[in-house]
PASEBA-1860 file (N, C-alpha, C; in nm, 3 decimals):
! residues 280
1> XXXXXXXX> 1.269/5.709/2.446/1.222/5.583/2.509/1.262/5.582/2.656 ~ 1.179/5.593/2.746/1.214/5.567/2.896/1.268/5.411/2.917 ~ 1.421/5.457/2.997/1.461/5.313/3.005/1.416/5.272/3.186 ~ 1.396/5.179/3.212/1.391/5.129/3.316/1.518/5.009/3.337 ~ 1.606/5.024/3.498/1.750/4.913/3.465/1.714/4.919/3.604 ~ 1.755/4.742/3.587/1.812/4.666/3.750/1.736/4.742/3.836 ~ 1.576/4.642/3.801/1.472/4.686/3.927/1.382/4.547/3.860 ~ 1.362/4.508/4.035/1.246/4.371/4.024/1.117/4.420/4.033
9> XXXXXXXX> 1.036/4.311/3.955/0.854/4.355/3.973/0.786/4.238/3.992 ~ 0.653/4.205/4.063/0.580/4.125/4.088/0.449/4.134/4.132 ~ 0.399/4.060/4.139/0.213/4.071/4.138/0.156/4.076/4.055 ~ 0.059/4.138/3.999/0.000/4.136/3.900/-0.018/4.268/3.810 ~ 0.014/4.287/3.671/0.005/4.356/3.572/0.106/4.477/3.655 ~ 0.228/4.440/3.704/0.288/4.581/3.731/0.331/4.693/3.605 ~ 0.363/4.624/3.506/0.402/4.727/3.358/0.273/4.763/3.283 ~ 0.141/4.751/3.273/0.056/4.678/3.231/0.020/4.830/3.164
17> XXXXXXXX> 0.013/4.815/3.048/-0.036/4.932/2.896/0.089/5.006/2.895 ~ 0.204/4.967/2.929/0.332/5.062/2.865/0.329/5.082/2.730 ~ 0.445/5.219/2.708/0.478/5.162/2.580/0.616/5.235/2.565 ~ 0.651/5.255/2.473/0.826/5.302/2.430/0.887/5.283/2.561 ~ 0.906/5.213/2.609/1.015/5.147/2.684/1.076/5.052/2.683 ~ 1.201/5.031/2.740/1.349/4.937/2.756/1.375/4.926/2.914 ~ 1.371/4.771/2.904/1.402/4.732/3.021/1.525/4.650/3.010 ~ 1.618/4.693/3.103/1.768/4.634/3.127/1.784/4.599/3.209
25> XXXXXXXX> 1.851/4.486/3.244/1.857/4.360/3.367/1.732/4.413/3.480 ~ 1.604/4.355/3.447/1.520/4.378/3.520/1.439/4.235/3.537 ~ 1.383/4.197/3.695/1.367/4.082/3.689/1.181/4.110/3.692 ~ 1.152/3.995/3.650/0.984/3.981/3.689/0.948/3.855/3.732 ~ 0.902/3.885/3.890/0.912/3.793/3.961/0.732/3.723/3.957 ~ 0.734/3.611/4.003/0.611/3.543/4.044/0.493/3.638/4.018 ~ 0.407/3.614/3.935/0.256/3.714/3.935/0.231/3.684/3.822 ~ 0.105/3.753/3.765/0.076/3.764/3.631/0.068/3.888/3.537
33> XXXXXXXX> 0.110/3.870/3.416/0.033/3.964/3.323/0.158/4.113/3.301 ~ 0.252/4.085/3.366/0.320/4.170/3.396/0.364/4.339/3.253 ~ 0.371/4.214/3.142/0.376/4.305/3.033/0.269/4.295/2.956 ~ 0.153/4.324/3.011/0.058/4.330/2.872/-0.025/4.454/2.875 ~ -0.101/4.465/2.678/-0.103/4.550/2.656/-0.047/4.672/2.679 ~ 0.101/4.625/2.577/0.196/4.714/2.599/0.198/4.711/2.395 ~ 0.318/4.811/2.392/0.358/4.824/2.208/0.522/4.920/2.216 ~ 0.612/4.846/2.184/0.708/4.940/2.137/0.805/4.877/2.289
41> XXXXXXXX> 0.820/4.759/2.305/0.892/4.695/2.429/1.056/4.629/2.396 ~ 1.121/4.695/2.460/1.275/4.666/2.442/1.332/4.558/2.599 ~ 1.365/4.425/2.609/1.381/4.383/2.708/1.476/4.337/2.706 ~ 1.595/4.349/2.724/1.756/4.270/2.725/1.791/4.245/2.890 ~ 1.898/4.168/2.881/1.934/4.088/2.974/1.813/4.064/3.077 ~ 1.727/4.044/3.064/1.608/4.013/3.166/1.568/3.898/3.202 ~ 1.511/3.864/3.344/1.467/3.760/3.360/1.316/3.765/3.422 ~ 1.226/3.606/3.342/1.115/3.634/3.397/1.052/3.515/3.449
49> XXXXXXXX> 0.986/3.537/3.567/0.964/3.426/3.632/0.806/3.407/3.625 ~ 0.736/3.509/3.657/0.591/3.456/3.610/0.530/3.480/3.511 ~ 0.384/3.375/3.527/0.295/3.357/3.402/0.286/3.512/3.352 ~ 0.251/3.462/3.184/0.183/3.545/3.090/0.240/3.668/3.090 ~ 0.370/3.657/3.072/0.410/3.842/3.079/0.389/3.933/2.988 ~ 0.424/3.860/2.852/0.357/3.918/2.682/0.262/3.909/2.661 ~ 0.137/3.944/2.689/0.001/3.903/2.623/-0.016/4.047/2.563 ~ -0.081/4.041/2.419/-0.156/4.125/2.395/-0.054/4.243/2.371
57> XXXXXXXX> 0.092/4.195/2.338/0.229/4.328/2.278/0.195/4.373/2.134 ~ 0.197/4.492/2.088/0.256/4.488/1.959/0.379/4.530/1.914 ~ 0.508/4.479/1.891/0.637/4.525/1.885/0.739/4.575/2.021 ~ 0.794/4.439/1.961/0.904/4.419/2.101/1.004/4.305/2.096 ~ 1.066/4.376/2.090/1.280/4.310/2.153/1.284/4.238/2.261 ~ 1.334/4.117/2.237/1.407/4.046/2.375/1.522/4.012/2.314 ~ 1.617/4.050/2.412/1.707/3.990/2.372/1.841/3.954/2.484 ~ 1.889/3.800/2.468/1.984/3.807/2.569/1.906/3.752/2.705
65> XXXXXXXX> 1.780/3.703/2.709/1.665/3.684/2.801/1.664/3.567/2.870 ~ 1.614/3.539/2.971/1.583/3.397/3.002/1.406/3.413/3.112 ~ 1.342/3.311/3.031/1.209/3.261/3.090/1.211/3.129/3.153 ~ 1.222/3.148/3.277/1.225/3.021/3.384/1.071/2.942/3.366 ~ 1.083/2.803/3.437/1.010/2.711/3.350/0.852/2.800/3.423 ~ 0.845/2.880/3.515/0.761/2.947/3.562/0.669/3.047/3.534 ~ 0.775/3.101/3.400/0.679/3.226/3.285/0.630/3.114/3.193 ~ 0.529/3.034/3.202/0.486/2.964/3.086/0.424/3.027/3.019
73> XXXXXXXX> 0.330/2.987/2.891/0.247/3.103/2.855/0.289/3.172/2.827 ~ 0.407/3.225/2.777/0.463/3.383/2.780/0.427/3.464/2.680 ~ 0.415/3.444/2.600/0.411/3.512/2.461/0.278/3.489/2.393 ~ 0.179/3.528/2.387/0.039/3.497/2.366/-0.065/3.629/2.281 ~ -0.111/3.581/2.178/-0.175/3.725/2.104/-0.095/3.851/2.090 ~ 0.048/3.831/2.026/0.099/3.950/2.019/0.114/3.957/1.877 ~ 0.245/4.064/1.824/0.250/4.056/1.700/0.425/4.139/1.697 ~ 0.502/4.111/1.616/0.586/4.208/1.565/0.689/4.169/1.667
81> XXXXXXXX> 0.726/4.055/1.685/0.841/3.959/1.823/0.968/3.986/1.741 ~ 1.088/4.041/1.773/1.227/3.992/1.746/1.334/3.937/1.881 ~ 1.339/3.810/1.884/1.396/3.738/2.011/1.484/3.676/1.914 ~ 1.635/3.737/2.028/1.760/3.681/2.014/1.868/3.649/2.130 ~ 1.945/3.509/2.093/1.998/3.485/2.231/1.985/3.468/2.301 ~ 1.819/3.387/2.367/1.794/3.381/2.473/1.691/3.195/2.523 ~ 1.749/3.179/2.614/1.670/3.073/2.676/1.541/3.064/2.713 ~ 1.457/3.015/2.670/1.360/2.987/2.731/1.299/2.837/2.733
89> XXXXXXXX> 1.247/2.851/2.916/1.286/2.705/2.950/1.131/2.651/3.027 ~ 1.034/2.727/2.995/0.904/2.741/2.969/0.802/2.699/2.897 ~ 0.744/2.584/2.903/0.650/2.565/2.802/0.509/2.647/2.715 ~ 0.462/2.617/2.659/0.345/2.697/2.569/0.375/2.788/2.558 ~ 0.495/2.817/2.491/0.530/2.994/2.445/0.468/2.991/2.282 ~ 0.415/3.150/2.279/0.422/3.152/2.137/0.310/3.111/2.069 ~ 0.189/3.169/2.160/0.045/3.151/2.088/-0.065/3.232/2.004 ~ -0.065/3.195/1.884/-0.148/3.315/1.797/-0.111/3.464/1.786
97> XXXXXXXX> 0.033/3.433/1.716/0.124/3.559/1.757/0.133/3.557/1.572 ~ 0.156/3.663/1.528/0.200/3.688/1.368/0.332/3.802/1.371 ~ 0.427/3.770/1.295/0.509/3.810/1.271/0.636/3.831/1.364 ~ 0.704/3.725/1.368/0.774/3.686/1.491/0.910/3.625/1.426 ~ 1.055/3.644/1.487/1.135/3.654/1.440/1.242/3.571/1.534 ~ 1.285/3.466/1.564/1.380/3.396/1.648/1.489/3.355/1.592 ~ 1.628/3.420/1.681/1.752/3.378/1.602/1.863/3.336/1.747 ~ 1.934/3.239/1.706/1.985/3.177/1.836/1.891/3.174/1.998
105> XXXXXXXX> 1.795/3.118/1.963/1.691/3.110/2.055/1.653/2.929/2.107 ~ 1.692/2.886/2.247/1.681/2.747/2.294/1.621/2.720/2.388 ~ 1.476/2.613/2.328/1.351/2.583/2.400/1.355/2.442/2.429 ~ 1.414/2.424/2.584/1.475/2.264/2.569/1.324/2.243/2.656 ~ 1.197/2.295/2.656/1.085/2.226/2.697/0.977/2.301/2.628 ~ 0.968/2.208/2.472/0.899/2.334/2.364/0.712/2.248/2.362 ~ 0.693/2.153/2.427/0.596/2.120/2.425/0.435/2.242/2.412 ~ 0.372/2.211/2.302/0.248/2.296/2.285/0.298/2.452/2.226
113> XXXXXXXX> 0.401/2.436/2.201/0.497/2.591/2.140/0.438/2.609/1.984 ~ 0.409/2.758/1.959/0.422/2.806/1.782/0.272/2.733/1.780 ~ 0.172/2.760/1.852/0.027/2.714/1.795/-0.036/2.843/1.762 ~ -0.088/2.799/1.631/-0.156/2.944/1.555/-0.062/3.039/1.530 ~ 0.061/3.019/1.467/0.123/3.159/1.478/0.150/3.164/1.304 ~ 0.176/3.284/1.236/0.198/3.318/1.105/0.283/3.415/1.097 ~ 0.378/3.407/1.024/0.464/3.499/0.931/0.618/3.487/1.066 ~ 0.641/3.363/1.045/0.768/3.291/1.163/0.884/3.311/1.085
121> XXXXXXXX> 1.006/3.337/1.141/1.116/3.314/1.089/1.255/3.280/1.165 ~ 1.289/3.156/1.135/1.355/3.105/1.257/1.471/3.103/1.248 ~ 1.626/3.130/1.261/1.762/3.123/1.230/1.792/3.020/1.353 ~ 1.867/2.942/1.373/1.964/2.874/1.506/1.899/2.884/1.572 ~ 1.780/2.794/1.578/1.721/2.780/1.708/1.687/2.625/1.755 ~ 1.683/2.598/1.844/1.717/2.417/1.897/1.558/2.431/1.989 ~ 1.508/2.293/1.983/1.371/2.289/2.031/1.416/2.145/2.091 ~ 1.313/2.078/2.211/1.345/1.983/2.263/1.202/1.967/2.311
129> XXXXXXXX> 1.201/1.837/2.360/1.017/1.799/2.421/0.926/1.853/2.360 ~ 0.910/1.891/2.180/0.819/1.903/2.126/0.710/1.899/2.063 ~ 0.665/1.800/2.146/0.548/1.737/2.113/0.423/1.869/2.019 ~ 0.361/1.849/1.906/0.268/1.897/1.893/0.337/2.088/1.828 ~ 0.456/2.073/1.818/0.520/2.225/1.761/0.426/2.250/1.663 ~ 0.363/2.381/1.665/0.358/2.457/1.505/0.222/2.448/1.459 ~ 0.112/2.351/1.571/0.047/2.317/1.528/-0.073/2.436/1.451 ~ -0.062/2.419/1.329/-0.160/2.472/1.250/-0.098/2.642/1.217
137> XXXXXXXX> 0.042/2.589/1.222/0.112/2.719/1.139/0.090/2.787/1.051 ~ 0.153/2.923/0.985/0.128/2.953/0.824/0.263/3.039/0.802 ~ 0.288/3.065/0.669/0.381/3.113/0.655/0.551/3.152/0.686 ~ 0.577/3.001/0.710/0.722/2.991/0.790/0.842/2.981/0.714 ~ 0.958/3.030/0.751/1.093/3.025/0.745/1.197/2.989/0.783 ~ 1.238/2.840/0.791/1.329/2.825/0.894/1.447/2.800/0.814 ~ 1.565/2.772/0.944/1.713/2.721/0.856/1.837/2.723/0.969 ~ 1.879/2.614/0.942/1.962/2.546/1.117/1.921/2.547/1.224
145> XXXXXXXX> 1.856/2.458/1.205/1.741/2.440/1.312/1.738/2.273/1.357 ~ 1.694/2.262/1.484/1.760/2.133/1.577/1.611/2.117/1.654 ~ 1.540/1.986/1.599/1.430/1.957/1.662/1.412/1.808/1.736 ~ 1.357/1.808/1.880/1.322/1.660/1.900/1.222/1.697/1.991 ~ 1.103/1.630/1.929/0.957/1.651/1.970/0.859/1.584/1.840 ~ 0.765/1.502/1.894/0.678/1.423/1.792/0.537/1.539/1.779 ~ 0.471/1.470/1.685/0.361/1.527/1.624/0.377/1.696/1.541 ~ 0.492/1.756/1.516/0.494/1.852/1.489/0.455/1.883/1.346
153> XXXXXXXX> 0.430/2.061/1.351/0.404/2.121/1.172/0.283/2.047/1.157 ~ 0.164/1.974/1.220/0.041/1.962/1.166/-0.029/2.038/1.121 ~ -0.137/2.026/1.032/-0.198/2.140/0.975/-0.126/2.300/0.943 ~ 0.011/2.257/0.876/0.110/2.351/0.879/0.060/2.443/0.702 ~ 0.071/2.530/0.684/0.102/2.584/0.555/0.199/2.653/0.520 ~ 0.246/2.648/0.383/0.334/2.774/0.334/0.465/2.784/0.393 ~ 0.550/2.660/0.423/0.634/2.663/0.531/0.802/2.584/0.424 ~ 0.907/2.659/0.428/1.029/2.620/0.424/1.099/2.584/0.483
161> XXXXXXXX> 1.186/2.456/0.538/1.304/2.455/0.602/1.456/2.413/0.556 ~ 1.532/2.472/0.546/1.664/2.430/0.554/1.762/2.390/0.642 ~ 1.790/2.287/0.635/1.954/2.298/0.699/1.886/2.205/0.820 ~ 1.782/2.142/0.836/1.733/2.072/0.952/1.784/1.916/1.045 ~ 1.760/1.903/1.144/1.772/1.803/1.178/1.622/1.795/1.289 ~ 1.531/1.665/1.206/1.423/1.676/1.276/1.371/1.543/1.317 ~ 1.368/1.513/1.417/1.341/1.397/1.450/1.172/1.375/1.584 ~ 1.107/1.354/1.452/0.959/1.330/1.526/0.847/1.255/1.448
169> XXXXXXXX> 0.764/1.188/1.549/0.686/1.087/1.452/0.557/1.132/1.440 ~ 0.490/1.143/1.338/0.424/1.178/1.263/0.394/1.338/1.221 ~ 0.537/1.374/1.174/0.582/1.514/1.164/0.485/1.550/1.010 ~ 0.471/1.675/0.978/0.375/1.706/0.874/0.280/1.666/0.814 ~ 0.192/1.621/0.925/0.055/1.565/0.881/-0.032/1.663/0.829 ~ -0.098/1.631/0.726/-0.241/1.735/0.660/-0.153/1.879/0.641 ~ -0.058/1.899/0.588/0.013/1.989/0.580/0.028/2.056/0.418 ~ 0.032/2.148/0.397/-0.002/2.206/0.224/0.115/2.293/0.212
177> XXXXXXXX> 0.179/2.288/0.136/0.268/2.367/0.066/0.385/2.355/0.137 ~ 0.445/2.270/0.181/0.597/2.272/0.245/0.700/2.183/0.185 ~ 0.824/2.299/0.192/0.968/2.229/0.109/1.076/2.201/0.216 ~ 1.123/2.116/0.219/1.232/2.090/0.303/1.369/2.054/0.225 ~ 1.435/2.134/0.255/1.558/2.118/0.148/1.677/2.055/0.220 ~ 1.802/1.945/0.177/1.936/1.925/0.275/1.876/1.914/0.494 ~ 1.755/1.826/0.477/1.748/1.800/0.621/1.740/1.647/0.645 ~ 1.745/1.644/0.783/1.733/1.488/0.798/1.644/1.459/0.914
185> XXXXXXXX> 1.542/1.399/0.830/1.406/1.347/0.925/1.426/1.204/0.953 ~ 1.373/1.205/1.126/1.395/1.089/1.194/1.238/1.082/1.224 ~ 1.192/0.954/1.232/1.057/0.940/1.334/0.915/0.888/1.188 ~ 0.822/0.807/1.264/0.798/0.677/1.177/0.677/0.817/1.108 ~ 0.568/0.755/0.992/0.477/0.815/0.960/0.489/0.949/0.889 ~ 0.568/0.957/0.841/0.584/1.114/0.782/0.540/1.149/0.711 ~ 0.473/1.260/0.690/0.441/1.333/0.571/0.269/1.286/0.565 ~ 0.251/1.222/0.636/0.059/1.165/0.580/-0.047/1.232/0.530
193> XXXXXXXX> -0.104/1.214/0.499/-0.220/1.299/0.407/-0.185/1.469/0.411 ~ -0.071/1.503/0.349/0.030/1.603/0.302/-0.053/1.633/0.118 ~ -0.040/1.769/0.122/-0.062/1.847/-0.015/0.088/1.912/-0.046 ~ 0.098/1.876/-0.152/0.211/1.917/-0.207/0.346/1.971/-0.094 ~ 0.381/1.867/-0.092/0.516/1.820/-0.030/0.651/1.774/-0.091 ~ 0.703/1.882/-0.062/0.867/1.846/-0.171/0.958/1.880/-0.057 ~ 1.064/1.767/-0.096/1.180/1.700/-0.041/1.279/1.731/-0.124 ~ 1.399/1.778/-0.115/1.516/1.776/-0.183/1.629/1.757/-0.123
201> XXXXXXXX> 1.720/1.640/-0.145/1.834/1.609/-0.082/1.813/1.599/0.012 ~ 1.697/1.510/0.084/1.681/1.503/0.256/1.668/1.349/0.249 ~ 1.739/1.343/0.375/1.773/1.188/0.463/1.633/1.157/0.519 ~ 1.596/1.043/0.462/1.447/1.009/0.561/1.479/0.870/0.662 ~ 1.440/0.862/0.754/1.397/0.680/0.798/1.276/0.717/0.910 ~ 1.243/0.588/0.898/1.121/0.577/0.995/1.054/0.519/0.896 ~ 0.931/0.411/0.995/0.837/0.281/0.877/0.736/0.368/0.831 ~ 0.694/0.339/0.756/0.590/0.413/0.620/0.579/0.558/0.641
209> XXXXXXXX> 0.672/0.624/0.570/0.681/0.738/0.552/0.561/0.751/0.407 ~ 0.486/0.873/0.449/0.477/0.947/0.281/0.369/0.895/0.235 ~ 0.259/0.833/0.317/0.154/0.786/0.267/0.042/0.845/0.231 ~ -0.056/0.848/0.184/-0.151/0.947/0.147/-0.140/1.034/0.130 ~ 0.012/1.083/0.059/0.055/1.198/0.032/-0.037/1.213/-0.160 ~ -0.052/1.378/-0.156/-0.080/1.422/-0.284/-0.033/1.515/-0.338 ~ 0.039/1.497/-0.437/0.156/1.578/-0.502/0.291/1.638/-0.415 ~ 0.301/1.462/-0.363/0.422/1.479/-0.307/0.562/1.482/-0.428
217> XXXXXXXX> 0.626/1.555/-0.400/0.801/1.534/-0.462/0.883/1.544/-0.409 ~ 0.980/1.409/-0.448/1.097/1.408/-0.375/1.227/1.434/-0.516 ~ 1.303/1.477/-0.457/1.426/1.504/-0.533/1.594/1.454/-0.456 ~ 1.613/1.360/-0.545/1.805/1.400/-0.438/1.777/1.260/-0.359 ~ 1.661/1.200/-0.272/1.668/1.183/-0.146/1.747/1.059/-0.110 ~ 1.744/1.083/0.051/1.787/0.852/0.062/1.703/0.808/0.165 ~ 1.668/0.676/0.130/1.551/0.605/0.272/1.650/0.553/0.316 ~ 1.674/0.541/0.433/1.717/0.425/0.530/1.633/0.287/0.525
225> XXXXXXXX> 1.698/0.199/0.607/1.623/0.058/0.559/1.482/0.046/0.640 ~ 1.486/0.177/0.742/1.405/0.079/0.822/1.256/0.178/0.760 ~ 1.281/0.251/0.619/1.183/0.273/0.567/1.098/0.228/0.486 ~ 1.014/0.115/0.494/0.977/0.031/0.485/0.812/0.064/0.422 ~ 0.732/-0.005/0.376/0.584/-0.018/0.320/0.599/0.184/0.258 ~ 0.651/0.233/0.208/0.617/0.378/0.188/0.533/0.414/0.072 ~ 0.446/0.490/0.101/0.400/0.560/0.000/0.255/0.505/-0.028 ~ 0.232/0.490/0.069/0.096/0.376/0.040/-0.009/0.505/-0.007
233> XXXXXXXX> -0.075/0.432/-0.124/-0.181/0.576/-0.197/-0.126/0.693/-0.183 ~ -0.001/0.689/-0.235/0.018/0.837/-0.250/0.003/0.880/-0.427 ~ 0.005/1.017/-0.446/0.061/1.061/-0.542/0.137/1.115/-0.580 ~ 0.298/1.082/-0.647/0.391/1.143/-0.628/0.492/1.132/-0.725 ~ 0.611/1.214/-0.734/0.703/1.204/-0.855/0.858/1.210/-0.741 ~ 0.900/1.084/-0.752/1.009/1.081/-0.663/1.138/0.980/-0.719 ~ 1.250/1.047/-0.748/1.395/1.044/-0.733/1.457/1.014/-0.648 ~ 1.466/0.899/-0.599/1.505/0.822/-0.488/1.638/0.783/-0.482
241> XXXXXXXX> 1.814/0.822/-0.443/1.932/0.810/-0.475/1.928/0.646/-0.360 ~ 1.972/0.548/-0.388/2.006/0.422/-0.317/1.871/0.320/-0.378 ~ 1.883/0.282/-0.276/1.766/0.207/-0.204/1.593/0.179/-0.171 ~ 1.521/0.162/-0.144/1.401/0.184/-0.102/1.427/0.044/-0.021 ~ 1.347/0.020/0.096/1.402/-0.120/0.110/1.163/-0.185/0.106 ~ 1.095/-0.103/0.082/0.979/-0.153/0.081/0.853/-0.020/0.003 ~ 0.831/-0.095/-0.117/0.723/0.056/-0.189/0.557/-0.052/-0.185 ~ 0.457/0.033/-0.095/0.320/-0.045/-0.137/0.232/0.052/-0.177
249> XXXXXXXX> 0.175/0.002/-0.250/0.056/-0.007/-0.336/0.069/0.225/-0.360 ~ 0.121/0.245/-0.362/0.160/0.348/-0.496/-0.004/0.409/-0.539 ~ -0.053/0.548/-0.536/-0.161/0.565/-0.595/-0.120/0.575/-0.754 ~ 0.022/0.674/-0.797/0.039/0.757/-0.921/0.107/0.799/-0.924 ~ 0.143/0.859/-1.055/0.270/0.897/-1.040/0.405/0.861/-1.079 ~ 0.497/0.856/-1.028/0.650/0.794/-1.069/0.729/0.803/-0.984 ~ 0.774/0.674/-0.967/0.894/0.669/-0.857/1.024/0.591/-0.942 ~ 1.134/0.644/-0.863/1.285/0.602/-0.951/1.367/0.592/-0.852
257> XXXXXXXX> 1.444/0.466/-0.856/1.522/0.461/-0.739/1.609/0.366/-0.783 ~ 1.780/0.323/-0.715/1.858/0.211/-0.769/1.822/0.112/-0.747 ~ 1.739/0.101/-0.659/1.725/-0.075/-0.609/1.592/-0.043/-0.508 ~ 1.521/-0.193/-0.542/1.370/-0.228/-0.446/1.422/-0.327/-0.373 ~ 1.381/-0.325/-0.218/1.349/-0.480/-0.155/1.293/-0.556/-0.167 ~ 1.140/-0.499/-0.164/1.024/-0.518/-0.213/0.873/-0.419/-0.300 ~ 0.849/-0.453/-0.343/0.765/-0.382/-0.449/0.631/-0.487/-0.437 ~ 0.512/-0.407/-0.305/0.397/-0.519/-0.330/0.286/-0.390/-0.349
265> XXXXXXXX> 0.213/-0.523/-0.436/0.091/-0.435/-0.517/-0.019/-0.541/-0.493 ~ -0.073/-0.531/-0.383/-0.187/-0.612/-0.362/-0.326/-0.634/-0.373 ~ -0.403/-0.662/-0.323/-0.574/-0.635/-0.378/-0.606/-0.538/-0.380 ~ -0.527/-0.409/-0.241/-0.581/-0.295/-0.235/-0.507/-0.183/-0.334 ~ -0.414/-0.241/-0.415/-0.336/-0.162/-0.498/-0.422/-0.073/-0.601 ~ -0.419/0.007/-0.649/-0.525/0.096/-0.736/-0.516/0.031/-0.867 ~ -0.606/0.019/-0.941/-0.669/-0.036/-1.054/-0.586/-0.009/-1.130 ~ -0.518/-0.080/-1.247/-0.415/-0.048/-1.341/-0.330/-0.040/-1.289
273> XXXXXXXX> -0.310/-0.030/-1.141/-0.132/0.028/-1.111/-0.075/0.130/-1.179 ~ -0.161/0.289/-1.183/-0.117/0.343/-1.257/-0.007/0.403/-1.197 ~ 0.071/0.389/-1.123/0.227/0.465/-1.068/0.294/0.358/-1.124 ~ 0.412/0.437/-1.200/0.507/0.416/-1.293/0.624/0.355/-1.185 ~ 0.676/0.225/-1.148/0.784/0.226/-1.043/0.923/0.158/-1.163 ~ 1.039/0.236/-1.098/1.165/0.239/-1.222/1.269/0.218/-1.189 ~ 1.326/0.134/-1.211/1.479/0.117/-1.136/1.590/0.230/-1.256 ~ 1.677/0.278/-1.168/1.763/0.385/-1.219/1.877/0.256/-1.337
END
């Protein structure tokens, strides 16, 4: 592998169709395109300052890195990413990329980040200003993981998280197949017209969580108070530890919990009231 160390580049496409190379403390200054259509890219301690430097990689190391808010765009149509240890402080990273791997990795301006991407796997990584994360994900893995950014995981599939702290409003909308295990979601609207959605031992609040959910399950969980009207037409089988402080109109299903605030079933409530509601 030809290494290249401690040498700056700039303008446009200066690396442009490499391949088996390692770059060590090497900067990339102002320009575009700098690493693309490249395959087999090793980049540690590096810094990069302009647009679009990853487009179009297949297999490649960063690690130890930092992307100034100036490499936006960075990471775009690649495949086969392992990034560790490194800052990036750049928005729209991380577009229509498959098989991508982030561990101690911090995006304190993650706005428009992880759109279209599949086969993710995330260890210790902290996200901030994330409006819109993930949108229309597939196949994800996460676990200690630190989020604050609304609208995220829309049109998400096939997706696990552990160990979370996520605070955003109207987080997993139209979303199919996702488990969230021991996390704690902040931010109003959650879960809305969601396909099979399971919760276990996770902290919820925010007003009407979980509505138009279908074959939602919860296990373990606790609402806070200010979770209020939930579950409106949903369908669901939920184990509720405390409280609920507000359940409406319920499509199906079964809910169990120690105590109701309120329990309203109004004109628009479904015929029969067929959801089973149960005090523990």
């Amino acid at each position: 592998m030809e290494v290249i160390k401690d040498k700056e580049f700039g303008g446009e496409r200066p690396l442009f169709g490499r391949h088996d190379l390692r770059l060590e403390n090497v900067t990339i200054h102002a320009g575009e395109s700098a690493i693309k259509r490249c395959r087999n890219i090793e980049a540690v301690n590096c810094r990069f300052e302009g647009k679009y430097p990853f487009w179009h990689v297949d297999g490649f190391v960063v690690e130890n890195c930092l992307f100034t808010a100036g490499a936006r765009a960075a990471l775009w149509y690649s495949e086969n990413l392992r990034m560790t240890d490194t800052l990036v402080e750049a928005p729209k990273m991380f577009r229509e990329m498959h098989n991508l791997s982030l561990c101690r990795v911090r995006i304190p301006d993650a706005a428009e980040t992880l759109w279209h991407c599949s086969g993710v796997k995330m260890r210790d990584v902290e996200v901030h200003g994330a409006d819109y994360l993930f949108m229309h994900g597939a196949d994800i893995d996460i676990a200690g993981y630190r989020q604050q950014g609304n609208y995220s995981f829309q049109y998400c599939r096939n997706v696990v998280i552990r160990d979370a702290v996520i605070d955003s409003k109207d987080a997993f909308w139209n979303t199919e197949n996702v488990t969230l295990i021991n996390c704690e979601l902040t931010g109003e609207y959650l879960g809305w017209h969601s396909h099979n959605l399971r919760l276990v031992n996770c902290r919820i609040s925010g007003t009407q969580p979980l509505c138009y959910a279908h074959g939602l399950m919860m296990e373990g969980c606790t609402m806070a108070a200010d979770c209020d009207l939930a579950f409106e037409e949903s369908d669901l089988q939920a184990d509720i530890i405390g409280e609920i402080t507000s359940v409406k109109n319920p499509a199906s299903g079964r809910i169990v919990a120690d105590a109701y605030g309120e329990i309203i079933l109004d004109d628009f409530a479904p015929e029969g009231h067929p959801c089973k509601i149960e005090t523990r």
